[in-house]
N, C-alpha and C positions, 0 to 999 in steps of 0.2 A: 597654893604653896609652890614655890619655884625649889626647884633642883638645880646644883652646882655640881657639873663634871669638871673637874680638875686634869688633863690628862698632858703627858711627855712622852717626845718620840727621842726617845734615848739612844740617839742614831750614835752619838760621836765618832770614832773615824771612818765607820762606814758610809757617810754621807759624801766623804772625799773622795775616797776610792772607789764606792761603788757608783753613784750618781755625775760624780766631778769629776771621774777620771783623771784625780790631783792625787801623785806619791810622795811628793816631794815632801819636807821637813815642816815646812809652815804651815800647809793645809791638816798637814796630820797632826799637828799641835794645835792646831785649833780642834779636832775633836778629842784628842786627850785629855783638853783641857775640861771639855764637859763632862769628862767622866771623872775625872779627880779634883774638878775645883766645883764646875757647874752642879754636878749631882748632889754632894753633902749638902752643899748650902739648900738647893732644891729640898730634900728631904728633912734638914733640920730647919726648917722653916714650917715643914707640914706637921713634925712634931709637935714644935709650938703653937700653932694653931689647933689643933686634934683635928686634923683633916687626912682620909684618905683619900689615893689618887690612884689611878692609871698609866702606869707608863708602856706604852710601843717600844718594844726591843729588837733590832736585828740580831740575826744568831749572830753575825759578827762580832758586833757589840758584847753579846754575852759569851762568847769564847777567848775576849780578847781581855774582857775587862769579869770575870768574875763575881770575885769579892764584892765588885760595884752594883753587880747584879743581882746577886744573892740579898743582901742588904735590902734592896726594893721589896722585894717578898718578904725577909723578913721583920720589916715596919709597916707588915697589914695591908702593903699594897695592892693592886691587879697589875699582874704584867699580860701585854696581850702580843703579838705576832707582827713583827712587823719586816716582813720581806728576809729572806738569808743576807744580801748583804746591801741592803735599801737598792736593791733591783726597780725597775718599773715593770708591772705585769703586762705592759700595753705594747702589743705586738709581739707576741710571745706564743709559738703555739701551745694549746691546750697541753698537752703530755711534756712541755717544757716549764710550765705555769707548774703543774701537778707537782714535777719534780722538785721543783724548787721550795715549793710547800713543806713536802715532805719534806726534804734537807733541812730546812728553817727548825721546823716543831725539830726532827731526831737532835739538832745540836743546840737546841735547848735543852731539852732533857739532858744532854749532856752533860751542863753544867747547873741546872734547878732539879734531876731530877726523872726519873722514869712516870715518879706521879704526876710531874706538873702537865694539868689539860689547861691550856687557853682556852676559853670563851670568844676573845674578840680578835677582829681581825683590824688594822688599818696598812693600806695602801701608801709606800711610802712615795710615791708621786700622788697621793691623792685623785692616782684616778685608777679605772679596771677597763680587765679587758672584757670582752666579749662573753668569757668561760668565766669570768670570777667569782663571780654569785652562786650558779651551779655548784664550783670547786669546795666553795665553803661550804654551802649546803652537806654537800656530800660528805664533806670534812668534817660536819657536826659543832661546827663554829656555831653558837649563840647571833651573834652580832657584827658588821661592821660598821669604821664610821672613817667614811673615805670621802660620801658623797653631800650634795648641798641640797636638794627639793624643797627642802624645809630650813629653816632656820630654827627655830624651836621646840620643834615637834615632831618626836621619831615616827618612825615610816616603818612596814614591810618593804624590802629591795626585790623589787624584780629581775627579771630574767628575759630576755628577747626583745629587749628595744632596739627599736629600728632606727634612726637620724640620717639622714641625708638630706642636701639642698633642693629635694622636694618635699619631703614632711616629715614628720616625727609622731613614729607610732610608740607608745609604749607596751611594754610586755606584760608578763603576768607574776603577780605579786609571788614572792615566794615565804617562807618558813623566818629567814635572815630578818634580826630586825637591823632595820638603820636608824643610827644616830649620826644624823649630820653633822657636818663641821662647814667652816667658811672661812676664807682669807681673813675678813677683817676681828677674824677670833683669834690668830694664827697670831706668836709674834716675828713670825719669820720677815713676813713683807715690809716690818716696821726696823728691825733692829739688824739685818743682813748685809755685813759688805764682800763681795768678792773682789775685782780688782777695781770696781768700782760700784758706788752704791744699787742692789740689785733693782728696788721696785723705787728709784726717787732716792733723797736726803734720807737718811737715818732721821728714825725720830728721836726727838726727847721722852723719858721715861715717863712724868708728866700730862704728856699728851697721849700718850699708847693710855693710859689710865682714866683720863676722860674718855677715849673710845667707848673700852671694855668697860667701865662704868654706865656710861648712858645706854649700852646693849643690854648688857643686863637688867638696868632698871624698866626698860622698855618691855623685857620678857617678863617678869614680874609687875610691873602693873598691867598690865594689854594679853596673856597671853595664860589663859588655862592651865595648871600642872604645868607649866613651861618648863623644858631641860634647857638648861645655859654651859655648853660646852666651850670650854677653854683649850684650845693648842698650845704647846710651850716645844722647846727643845733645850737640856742646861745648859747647851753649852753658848745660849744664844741669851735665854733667861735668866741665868747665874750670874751674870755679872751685879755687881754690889748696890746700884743703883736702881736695878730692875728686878730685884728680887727682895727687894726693900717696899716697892712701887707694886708688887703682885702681895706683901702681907698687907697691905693698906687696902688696897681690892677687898681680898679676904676679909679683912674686918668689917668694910663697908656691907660684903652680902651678908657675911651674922650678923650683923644690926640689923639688916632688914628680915630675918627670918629665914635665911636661902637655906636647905638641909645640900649636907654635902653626899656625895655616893661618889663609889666608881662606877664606871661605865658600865661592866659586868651586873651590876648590883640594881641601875636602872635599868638596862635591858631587859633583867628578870621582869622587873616591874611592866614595864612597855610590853612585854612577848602576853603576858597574862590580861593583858588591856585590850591590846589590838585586835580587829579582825584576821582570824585564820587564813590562811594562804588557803583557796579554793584549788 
């Protein structure tokens, strides 16, 4: 049986501002837009299908935009943590990482909430620093899914890996499960332009569809309980073509059987599977 994680980093204008260091009127209408055009469509699309998902929210995001936020929660989804205002943790001291943490989760709750606990964490660079895994640990995070070791099959994340240009030690497994993610899961690298196209030609909608098609079916025929994680962002996904081209996906994994979960929901599953963090 293969698993489908459906998951959105529901950056929109935080991506400009905080990652792109863009204020100006264009860059920021382009996350506006995900949040008032790219999201509904995003969400009434998962109605139509009965599918839950996960969306990554910066607290920017949810202070800025609400109503938008709210909504995600309540149509059954997992909202999970994703940076105060899509910061990168990488190169950050520890107690400046900490802080940052905590600012994120307090202005959530600000607007989900004194009850709302996250479970998951993702990195909006996709990548951590040094302290990240500890931090969450400590923070009592369930889960991240920032990293790639695996492609199909979640992981316990360690802690004290060593990398340099003379060898690569790995650390010791901790409590955190990972759920990997991968560029070519991502629609970022496919559908991205800033002043000019970022990874190559934009793709056709189409083609991103055979990708994420043939990955999939590869995790499901080849790969045990395989988890098949999706990346999205709306305001990247929402456009009318590509959110047309993700319900035709989706039908194609319910024909074959795929069950759908949030992240949250497989993590349980995986935390209860895995070997314990020694």
């Amino acid at each position: 049986m293969t698993t489908v994680c459906l998951s959105f980093d529901f950056d929109a204008v935080s991506l400009w501002v905080g990652s792109f260091r863009q204020t100006s009127a264009t860059p920021v209408s382009r996350g506006e837009y995900g949040a008032t055009v790219g999201l509904p469509r995003v969400l009434d699309l998962l109605a139509r299908k009965n599918v839950r998902a996960t969306f990554f929210v910066p607290a920017h995001t949810a202070v800025s935009f609400p109503r938008e936020t709210r909504r995600i929660l309540a149509e059954g989804h997992e909202i999970g943590v994703h940076g105060d205002c899509h910061e990168t943790p990488v190169g950050l001291a520890a107690g400046e990482e900490a802080r940052l943490l905590d600012r994120a989760l307090a202005r959530l709750r600000g607007v989900l909430g004194e009850g709302f606990r996250p479970e998951g964490y993702r990195s909006p660079a996709w990548d951590l620093s040094a302290d990240s895994v500890a931090l969450l640990n400590e923070g009592g995070f369930l889960y991240d899914s920032s990293m790639m070791a695996d492609d199909f099959t979640p992981y316990r994340a360690r802690s004290g890996d060593h990398a340099d240009q003379e060898i690569f030690l790995p650390g010791s497994p901790t409590p955190l499960v990972e759920m990997p993610v991968a560029w070519e899961l991502d629609d970022f690298p496919y559908f991205t332009f800033l002043n000019k196209p970022l990874h190559g030609p934009m793709r056709m909608p189409e083609e991103v569809l055979a990708c994420w098609r043939d990955e999939f079916d590869y995790c499901h025929d080849h790969v045990r309980e395989g988890v098949f994680t999706l990346t999205m962002h709306p305001q990247i996904i929402g456009r009318g073509p590509r959110i047309e081209m993700l319900g035709r996906l989706i039908d194609h994994m319910q024909a074959r059987g795929a069950i759908f979960r949030t992240l949250a929901e497989e993590a349980r599953h995986q935390d209860a599977r895995l070997p314990l963090a020694s």
